[in-house]
C-alpha positions in Angstrom: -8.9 -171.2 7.1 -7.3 -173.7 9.6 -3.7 -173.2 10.2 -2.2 -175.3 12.4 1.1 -172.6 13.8 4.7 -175.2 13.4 7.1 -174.7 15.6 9.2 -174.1 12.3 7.0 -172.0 11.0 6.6 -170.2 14.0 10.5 -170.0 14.6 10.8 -168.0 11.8 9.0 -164.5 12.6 10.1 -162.1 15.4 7.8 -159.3 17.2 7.8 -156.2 15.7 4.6 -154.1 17.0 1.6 -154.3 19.3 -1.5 -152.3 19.3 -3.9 -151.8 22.1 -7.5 -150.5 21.5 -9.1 -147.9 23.2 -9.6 -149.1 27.0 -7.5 -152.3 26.0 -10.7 -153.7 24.1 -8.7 -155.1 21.9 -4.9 -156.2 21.6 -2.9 -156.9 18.8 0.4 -158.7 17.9 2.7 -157.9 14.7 5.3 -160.1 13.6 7.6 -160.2 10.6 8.8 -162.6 8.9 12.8 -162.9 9.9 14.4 -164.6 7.0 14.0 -164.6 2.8 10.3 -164.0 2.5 8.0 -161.0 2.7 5.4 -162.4 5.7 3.1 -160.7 8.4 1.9 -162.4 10.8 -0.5 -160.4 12.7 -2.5 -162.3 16.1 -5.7 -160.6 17.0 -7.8 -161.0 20.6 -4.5 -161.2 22.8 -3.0 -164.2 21.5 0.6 -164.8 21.5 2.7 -166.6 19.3 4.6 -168.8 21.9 1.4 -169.6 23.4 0.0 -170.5 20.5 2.9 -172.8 18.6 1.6 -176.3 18.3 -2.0 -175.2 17.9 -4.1 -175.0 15.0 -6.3 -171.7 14.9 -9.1 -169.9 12.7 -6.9 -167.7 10.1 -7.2 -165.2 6.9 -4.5 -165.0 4.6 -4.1 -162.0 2.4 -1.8 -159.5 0.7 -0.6 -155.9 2.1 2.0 -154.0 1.2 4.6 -153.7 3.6 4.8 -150.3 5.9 7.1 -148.5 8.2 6.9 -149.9 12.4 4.3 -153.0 10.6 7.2 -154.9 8.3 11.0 -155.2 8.2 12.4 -151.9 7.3 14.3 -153.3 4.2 10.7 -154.5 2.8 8.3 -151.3 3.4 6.7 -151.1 0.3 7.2 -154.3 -1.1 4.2 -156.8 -1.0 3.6 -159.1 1.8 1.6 -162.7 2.4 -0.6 -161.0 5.5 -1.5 -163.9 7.6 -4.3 -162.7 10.3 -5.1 -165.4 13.4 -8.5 -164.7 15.3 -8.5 -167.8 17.9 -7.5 -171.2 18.6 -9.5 -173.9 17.1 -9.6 -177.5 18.9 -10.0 -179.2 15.5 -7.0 -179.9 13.2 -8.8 -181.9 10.7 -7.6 -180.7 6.8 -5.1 -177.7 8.7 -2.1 -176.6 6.5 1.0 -175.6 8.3 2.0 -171.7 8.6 5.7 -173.4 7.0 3.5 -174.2 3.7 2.3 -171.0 3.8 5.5 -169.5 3.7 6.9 -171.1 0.9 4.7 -169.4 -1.3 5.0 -166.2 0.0 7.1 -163.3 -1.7 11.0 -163.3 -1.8 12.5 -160.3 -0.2 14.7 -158.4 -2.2 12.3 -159.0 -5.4 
């Protein structure tokens, strides 16, 4: 789906992991979501978050449950909105914002 990443949106997750593939063939970003909700935000092919704020990009969105050095450690087990961005995309026609996105995802603490 197009999601175009807010700066509000964006504001709310924080850095938590990266993963490199074998011979750096691929790298990975994971971010969780810093507030009230249970969100992943996980940036495939190198891209960075800041780099990426103000963009729209071509994006999955899912569910996972949360897991230790992947989520917050006060939400490991608890069910997450996975959001999963593959690469910038130059069109923003009909993009919803990563804030909507988050305003249906779970409540920590429930």
């Amino acid at each position: 789906m197009l999601l175009e990443i807010d700066p509000k949106g964006a504001a709310r997750f924080d850095l938590i992991n990266e993963w490199h593939g074998k011979g750096g063939a691929e790298h990975c970003k994971y971010y969780a979501e810093n507030g009230d909700r249970c969100a992943l935000l996980v940036l495939r092919n190198g891209l960075d978050l800041a780099a990426i704020t103000g963009l729209t990009v071509d994006s999955s969105i899912g569910w996972e449950q949360g897991v230790s050095h992947f989520s917050r450690l006060d939400n490991v087990g608890k069910r997450h909105t996975k959001i999963t961005v593959y690469r910038i995309i130059y069109d923003q026609d009909k993009a919803k914002t990563l804030s909507a996105v988050l305003a249906k995802a779970p409540k920590a603490g429930q």
